[in-house]
C-alpha positions as CSV (number, residue, x, y, z in Angstrom):
1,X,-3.3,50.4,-47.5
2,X,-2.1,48.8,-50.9
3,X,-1.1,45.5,-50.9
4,X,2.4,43.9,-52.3
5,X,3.5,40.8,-53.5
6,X,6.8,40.3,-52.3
7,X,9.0,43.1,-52.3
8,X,12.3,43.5,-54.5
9,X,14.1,43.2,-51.1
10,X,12.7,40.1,-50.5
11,X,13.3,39.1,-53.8
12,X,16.8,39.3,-53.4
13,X,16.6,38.2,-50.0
14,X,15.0,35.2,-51.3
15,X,17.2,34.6,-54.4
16,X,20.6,34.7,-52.3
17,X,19.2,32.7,-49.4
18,X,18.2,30.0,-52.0
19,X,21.3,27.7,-51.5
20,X,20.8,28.4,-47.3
21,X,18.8,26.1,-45.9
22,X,19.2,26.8,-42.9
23,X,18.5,30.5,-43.6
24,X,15.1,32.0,-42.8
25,X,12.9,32.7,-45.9
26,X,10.5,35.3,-46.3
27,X,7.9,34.3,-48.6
28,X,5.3,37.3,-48.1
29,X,4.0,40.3,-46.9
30,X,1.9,43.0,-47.5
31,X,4.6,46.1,-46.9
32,X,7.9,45.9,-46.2
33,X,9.9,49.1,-45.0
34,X,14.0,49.4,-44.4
35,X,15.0,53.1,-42.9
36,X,19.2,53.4,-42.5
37,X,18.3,56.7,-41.3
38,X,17.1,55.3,-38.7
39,X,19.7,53.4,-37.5
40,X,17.8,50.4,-37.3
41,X,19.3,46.9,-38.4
42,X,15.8,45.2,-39.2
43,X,13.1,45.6,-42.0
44,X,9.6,46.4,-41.2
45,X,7.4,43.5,-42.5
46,X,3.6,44.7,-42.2
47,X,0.3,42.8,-43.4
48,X,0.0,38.7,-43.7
49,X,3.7,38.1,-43.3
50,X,4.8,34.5,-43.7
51,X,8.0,33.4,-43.1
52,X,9.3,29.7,-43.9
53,X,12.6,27.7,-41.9
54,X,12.9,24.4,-43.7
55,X,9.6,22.3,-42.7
56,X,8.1,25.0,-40.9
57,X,5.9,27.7,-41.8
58,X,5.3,30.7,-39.7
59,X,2.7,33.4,-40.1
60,X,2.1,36.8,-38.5
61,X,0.4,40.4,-38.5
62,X,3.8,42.3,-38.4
63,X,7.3,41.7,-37.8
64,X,11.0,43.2,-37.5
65,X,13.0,40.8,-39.6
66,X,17.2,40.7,-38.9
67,X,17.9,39.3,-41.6
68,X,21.5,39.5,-41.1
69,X,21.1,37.7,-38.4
70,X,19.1,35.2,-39.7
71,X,15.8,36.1,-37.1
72,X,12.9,38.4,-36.4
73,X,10.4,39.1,-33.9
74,X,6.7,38.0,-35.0
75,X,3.5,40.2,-33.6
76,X,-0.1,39.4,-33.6
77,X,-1.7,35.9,-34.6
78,X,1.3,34.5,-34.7
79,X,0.8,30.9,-36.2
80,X,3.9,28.2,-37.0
81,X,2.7,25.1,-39.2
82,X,5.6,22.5,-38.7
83,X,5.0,18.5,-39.6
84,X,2.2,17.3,-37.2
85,X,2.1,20.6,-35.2
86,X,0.6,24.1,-34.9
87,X,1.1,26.7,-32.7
88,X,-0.6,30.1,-31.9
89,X,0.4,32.9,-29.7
90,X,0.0,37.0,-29.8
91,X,4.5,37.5,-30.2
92,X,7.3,35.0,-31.1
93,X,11.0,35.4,-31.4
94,X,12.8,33.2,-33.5
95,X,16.5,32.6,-34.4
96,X,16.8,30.8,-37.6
97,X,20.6,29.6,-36.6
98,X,20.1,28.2,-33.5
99,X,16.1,27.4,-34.1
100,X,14.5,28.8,-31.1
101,X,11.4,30.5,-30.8
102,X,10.8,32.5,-27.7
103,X,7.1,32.5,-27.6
104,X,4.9,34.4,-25.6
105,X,1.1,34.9,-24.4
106,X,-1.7,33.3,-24.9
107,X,0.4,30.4,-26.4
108,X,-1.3,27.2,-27.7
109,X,0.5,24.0,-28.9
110,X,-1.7,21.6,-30.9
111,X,0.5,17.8,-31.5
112,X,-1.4,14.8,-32.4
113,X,-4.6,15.4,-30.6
114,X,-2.6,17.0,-27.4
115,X,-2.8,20.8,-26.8
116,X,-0.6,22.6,-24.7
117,X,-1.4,26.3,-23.2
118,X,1.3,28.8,-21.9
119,X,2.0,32.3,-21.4
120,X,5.6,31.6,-21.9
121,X,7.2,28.5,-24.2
122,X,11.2,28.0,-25.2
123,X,11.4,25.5,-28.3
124,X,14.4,24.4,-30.3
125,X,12.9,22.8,-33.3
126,X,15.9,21.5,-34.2
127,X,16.5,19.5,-30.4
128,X,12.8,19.1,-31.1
129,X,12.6,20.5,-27.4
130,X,10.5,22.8,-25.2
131,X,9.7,24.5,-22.2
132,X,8.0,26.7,-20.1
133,X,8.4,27.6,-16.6
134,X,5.7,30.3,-15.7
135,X,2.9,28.0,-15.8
136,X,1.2,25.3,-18.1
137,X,-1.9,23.2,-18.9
138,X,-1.7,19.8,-21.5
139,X,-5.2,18.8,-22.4
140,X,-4.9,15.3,-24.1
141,X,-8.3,12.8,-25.1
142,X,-7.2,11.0,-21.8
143,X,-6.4,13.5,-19.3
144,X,-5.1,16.8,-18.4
145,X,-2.6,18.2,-16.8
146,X,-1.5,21.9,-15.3
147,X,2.1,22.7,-14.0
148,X,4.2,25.6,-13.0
149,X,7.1,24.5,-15.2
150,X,7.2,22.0,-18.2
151,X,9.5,20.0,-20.3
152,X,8.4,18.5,-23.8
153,X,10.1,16.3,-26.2
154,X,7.2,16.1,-29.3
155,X,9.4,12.9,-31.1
156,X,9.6,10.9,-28.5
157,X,6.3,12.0,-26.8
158,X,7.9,12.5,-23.6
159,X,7.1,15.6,-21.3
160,X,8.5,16.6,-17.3
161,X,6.9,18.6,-15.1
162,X,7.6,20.4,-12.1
163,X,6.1,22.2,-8.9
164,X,2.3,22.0,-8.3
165,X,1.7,19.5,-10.9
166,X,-2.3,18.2,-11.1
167,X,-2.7,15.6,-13.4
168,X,-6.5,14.9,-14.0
169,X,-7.8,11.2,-16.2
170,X,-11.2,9.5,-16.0
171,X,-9.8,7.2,-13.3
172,X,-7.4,8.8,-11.3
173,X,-6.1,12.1,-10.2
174,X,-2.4,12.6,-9.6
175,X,-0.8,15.9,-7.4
176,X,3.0,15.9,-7.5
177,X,6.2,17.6,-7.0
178,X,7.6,16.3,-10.4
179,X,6.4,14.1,-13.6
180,X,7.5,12.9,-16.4
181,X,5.0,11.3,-18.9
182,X,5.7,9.2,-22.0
183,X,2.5,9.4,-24.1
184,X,3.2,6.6,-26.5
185,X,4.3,4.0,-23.8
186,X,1.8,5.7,-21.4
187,X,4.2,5.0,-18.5
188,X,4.5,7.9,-15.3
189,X,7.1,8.5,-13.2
190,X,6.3,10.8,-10.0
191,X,9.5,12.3,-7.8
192,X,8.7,14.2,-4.3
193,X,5.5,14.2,-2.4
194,X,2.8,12.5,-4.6
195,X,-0.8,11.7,-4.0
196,X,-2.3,9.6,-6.4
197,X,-6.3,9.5,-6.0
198,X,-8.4,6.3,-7.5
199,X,-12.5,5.6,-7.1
200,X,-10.8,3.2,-4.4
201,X,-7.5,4.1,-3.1
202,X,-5.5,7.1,-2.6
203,X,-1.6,6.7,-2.6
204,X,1.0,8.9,-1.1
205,X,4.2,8.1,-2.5
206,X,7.1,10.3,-2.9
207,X,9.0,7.8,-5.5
208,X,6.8,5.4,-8.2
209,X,5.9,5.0,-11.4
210,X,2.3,3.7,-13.4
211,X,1.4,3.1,-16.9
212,X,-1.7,3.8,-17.5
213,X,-2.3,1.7,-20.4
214,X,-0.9,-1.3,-18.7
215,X,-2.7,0.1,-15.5
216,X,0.4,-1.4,-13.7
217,X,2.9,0.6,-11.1
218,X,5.2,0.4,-8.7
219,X,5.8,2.0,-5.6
220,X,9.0,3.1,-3.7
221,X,10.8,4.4,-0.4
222,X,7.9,3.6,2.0
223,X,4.8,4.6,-0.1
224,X,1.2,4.0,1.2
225,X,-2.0,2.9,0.1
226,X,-5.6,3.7,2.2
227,X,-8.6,2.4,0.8
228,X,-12.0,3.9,1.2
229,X,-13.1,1.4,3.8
230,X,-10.0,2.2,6.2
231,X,-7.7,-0.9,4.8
232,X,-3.6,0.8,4.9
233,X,-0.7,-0.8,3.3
234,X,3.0,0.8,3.1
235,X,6.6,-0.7,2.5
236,X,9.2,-0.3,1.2
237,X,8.3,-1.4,-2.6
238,X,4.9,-2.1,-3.5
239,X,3.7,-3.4,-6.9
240,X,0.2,-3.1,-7.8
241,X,-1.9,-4.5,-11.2
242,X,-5.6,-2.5,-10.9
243,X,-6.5,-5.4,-14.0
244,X,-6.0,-8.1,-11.8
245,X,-6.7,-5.9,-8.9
246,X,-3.4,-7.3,-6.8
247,X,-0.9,-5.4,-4.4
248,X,2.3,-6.8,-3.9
249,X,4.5,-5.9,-1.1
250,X,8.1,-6.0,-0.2
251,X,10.0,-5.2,2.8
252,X,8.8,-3.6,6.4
253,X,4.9,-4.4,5.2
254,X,2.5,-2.9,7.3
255,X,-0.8,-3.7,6.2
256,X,-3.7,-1.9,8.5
257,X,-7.4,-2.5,8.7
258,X,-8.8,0.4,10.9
259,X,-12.5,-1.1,10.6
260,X,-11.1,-4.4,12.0
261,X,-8.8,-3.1,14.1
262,X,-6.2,-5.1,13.0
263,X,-2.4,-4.4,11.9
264,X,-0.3,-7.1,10.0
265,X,3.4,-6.9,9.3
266,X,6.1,-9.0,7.3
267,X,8.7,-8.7,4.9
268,X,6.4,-9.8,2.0
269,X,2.7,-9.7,1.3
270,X,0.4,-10.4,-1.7
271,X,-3.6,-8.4,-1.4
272,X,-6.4,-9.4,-4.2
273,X,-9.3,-7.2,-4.3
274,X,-11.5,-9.1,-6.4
275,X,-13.8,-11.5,-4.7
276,X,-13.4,-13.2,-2.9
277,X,-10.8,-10.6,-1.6
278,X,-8.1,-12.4,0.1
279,X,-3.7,-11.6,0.6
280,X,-1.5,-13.4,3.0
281,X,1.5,-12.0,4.5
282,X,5.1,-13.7,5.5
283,X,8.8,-13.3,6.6
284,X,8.9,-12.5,10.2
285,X,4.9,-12.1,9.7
286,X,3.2,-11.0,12.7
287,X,-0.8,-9.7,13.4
288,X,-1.7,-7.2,16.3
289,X,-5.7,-7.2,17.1
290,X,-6.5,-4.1,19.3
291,X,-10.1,-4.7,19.0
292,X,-9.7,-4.8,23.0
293,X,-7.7,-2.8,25.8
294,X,-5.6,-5.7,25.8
295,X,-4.0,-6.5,22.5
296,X,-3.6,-9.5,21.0
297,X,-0.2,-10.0,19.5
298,X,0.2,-12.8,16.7
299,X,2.9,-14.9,14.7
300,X,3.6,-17.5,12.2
301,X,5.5,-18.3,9.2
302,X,2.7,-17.1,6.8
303,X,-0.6,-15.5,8.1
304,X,-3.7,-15.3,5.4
305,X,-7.2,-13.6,5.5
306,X,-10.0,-14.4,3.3
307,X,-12.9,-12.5,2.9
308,X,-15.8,-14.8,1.9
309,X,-18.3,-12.0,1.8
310,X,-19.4,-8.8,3.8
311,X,-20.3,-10.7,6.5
312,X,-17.8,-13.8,6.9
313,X,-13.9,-13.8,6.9
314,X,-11.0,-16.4,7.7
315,X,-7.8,-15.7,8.9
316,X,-5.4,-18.4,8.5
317,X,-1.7,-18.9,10.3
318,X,0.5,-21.9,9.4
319,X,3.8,-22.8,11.1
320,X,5.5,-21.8,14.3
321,X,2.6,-20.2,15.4
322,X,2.6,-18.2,18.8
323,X,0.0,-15.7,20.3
324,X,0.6,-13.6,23.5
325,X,-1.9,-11.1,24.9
326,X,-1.9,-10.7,29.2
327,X,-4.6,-13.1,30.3
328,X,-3.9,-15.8,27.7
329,X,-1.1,-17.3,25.1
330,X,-0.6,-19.9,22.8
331,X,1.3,-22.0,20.6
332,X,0.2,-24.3,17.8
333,X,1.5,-25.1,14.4
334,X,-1.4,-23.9,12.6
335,X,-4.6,-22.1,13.7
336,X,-8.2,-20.9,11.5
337,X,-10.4,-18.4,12.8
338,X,-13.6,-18.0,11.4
339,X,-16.0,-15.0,11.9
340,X,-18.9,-16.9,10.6
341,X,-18.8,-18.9,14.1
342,X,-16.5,-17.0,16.0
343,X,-14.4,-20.2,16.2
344,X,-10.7,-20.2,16.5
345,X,-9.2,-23.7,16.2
346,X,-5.8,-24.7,16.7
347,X,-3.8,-27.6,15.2
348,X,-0.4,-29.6,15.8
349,X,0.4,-29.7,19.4
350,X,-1.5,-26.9,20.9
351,X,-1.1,-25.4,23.6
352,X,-3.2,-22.4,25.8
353,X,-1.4,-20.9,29.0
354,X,-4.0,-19.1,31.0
355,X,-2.5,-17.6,34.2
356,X,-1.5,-20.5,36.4
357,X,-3.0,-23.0,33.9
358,X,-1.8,-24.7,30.7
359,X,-4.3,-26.7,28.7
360,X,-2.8,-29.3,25.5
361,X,-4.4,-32.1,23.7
362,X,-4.7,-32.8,19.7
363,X,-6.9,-29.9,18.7
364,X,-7.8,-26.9,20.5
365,X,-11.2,-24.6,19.6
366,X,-11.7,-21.6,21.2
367,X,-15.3,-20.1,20.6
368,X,-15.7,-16.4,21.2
369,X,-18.3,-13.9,22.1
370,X,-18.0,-10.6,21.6
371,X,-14.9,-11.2,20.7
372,X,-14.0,-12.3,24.1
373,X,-13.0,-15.9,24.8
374,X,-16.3,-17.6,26.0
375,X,-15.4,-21.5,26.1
376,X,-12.7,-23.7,25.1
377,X,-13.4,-27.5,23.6
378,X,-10.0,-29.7,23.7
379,X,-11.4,-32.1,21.3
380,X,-8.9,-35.4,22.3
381,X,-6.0,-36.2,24.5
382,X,-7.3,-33.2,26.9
383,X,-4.6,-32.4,29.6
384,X,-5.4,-29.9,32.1
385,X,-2.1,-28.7,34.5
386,X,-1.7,-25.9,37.2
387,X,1.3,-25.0,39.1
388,X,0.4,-25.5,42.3
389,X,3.6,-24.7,44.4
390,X,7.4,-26.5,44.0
391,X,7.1,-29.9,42.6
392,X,3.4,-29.4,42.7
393,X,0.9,-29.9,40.1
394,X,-2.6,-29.9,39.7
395,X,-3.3,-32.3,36.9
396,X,-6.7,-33.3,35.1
397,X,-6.8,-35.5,31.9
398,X,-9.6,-37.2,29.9
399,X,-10.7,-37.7,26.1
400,X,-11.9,-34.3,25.7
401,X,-12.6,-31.3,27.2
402,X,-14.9,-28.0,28.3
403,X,-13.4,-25.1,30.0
404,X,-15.3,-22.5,30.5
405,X,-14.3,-18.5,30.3
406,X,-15.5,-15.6,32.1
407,X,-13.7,-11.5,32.2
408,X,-11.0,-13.5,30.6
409,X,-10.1,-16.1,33.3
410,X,-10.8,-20.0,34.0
411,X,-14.0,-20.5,35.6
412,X,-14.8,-24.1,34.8
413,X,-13.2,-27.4,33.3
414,X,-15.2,-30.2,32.6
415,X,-13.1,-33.5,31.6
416,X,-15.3,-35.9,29.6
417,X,-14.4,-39.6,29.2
418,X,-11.5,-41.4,31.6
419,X,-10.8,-38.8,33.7
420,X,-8.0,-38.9,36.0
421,X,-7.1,-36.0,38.4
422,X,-4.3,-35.5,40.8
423,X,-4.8,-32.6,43.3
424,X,-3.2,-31.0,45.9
425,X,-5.5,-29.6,48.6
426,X,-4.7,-27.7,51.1
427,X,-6.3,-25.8,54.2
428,X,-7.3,-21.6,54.4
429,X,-3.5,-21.5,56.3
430,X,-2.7,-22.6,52.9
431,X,-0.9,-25.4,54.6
432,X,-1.2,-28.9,52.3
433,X,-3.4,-31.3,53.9
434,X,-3.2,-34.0,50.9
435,X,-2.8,-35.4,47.8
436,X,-6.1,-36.8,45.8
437,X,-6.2,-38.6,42.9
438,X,-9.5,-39.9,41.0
439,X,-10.7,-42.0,38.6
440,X,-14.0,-41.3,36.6
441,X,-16.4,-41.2,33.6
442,X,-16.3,-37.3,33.9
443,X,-14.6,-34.6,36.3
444,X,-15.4,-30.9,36.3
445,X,-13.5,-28.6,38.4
446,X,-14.1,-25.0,39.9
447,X,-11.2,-22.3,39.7
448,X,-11.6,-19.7,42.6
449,X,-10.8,-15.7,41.8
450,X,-7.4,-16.3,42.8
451,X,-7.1,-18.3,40.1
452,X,-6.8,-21.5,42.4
453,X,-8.5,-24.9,42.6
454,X,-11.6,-24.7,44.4
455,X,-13.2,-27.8,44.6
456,X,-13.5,-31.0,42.0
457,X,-16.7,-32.6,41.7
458,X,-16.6,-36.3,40.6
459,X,-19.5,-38.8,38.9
460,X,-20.5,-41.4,41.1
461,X,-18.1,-43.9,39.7
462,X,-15.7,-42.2,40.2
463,X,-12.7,-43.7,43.1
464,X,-9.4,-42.1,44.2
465,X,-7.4,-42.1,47.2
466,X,-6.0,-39.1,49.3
467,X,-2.7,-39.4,50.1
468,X,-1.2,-37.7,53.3
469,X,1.5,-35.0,52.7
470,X,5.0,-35.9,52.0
471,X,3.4,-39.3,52.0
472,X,2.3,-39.9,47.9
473,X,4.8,-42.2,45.8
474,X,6.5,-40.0,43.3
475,X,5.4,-42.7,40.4
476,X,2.4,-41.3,41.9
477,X,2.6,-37.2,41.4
478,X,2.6,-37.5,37.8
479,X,-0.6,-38.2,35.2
480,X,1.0,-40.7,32.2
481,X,0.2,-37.3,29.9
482,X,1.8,-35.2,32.0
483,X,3.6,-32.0,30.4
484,X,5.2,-28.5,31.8
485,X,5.4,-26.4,28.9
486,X,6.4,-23.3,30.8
487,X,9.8,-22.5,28.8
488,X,7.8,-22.4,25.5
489,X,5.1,-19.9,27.1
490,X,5.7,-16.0,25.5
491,X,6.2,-13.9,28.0
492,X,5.8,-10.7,26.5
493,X,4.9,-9.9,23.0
494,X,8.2,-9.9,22.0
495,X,8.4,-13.7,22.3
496,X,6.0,-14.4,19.7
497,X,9.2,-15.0,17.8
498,X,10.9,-17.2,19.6
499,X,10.8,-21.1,18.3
């Protein structure tokens, strides 16, 4: 076929357009046909056709060129050069009045390093706005990302995506409903069900956003967080820095540590990752250990854990403390437990209830096994009571004190240093016989399985005096110590809260 240099219908085409910029220009081709006959309202351009619409150049195999219209259709190797932009596809439409180019198959956008591929793509260059809807891939230096529908916005760097959206990036892998991405601020905004996926952590989040040059976010509307070791946190907002490797939580916190067995709640937490890992949690901050059948329910104003390696941890509760569980409970004003000696020590009035009995004094250390109570040590001011019956006490006091714990009940007590007892014994009628109380250097006492008194064994410098029934002075019924603490005991795990 010969080849032409612009025809005389371009020419004129050309010459009268001249003072149009907004008119579409033909600049070449290698034929160009026109039939009236025909009844056709377009020319025929055939042969490296090139077309230019202010900044942008456009170049094709063939097209059908309206130009009364101001438009044409574009076939074959379609290419359009425009600014800091290329695009190819196999067919294009484009309307030089309103500036959009329907272009279809095998569509690829290359911006700035960013390439976008479509069988299908709306753009008004003059909105400087696209689209596609059947289906879309973005393959930028940092990540890349495939979508039914999409929404691009080249000056501002801004795109939205919608339905099946898979975003892929060196450190994280996102699946959501809808996204919208800034590429110059690098910030990401996810609407519907989300899963974000990191070495660490995978989220589920139907509201948040993350920048990942900041690599900050912030999660909304009850999101969650599951780490690889089993560790689950969700509120209501959670912020999270993976630089400083910090969560921070606000509002119905549930923090979860399926490997412990543990479950912490509040209204606000704070979780650092780096070691030594560590986060506390507060407002109405409670913990729930089901490590056991029976659950250990715990609260204070501000609850912390501290893990010092793999092996050793510390969990921490200041202020108001109160523990239930249904062989033992507690109050303190703060409490440390340590897993390196399976030591849990309470401070600032203590006090243990343990079915009939109630044990106080300055500091209270309860040492576990297995993660069972095993022994308790009151270190000073030990005071030992039981209800007895009406009125009636067993009391046993000294300057410290061993009790001992077997299948979670009182065994033993052993009062060490000025101990002073006052019991009430009585016969197998369960009729009282008497009242003893005794002096000594050390006491130790015997519970039977009904959680009773069974016998007190006394050093042999020890003296006392039983005193007939009805017959013991009442200056005489009470220890100088003495305390009933019973309206402060929990009663249920619900009363953890009350002060």
């Amino acid at each position: 076929m010969k080849r032409y240099g612009l025809t005389f219908w371009a020419i004129l085409l050309f010459l009268s357009a001249a003072s149009e910029t907004r008119n579409v220009i033909l600049e070449q081709c290698d034929v160009l046909s026109f039939d009236k006959s025909t009844g056709a309202q377009y020319q025929v351009l055939k042969g490296n056709v090139r077309f230019r619409h202010e900044s942008a150049l456009m170049f094709c195999d063939s097209a059908y060129f309206y130009d009364t219209n101001n438009s044409f259709d574009a076939f074959g190797h379609v290419r359009v050069v425009d600014k800091n932009s290329t695009m190819t596809a196999e067919k294009m439409f484009y309307d030089g009045n309103t500036t959009l180019m329907r272009v279809r198959n095998n569509v690829v956008v290359n911006n700035e390093g960013t390439t976008l591929t479509t069988n299908s793509l709306d753009f008004y260059r003059d909105k400087n706005y696209g689209y596609y809807i059947g289906g879309g891939k973005i393959v930028d230096p940092e990540y890349e990302l495939v979508s039914q529908k999409g929404y691009y916005y080249p000056d501002s760097k801004t795109y939205f995506f919608k339905t099946d959206v898979l975003l892929t990036s060196p450190d994280y892998v996102i699946k959501s409903d809808s996204l919208q991405f800034n590429n110059e601020t690098g910030k990401t905004v996810l609407i519907g069900p989300s899963t974000i996926e990191e070495k660490d952590y995978t989220i589920y989040t139907t509201n948040a956003w993350m920048n990942k040059k900041t690599k900050v976010g912030k999660l909304y509307d009850y999101s969650v967080i599951v780490s690889k070791e089993g560790q689950r946190l969700t509120a209501d907002s959670i912020f999270y820095d993976m630089n400083l490797e910090v969560a921070k939580a606000y509002h119905n916190v549930e923090a979860q540590d399926s490997s412990q067995k543990a479950i912490g709640r509040g209204n606000y937490a704070e979780f650092w990752k780096k070691s030594p890992s560590r986060g506390f949690i507060t407002d109405h901050s409670y913990v729930i250990d089901y490590s056991e059948k029976d659950s250990l329910f715990l609260a204070g104003d501000t609850i912390y854990g501290l893990e010092l390696d793999s092996s050793r941890s510390e969990v921490r509760a200041y202020h108001h403390v109160r523990f239930f569980r249904e062989d033992m409970q507690g109050k303190c004003d703060s409490m440390v437990y340590s897993s390196n000696d399976s030591v849990l020590s309470m401070y600032g009035d203590p006090v243990i209830w343990s079915e009939e009995s109630q044990l106080t004094g300055d500091q209270i250390n309860i040492y576990m096994k297995n993660q069972k109570a095993d022994h308790i040590h009151i270190t000073k001011n030990a005071l030992i009571v039981q209800y007895e019956d009406e009125d009636m006490f067993n009391q046993l006091s000294g300057k410290e004190s061993m009790a001992y714990v077997k299948n979670n009940r009182l065994t033993r007590v052993d009062m060490l240093g000025e101990a002073i007892s006052i019991y009430y014994s009585k016969d197998d009628s369960n009729a009282l016989v008497g009242v003893n109380k005794a002096k000594g250097n050390a006491m130790s006492i015997f519970m039977k399985r009904n959680k009773k008194v069974d016998k007190i064994l006394m050093t042999p410098d020890s003296e006392g005096v039983l005193y007939p029934p009805l017959r013991i002075p009442d200056e005489e019924k009470r220890l100088s110590k003495f305390k009933w603490l019973e309206d402060l005991r929990p009663k249920t795990k619900n009363d953890i809260f009350i002060r």
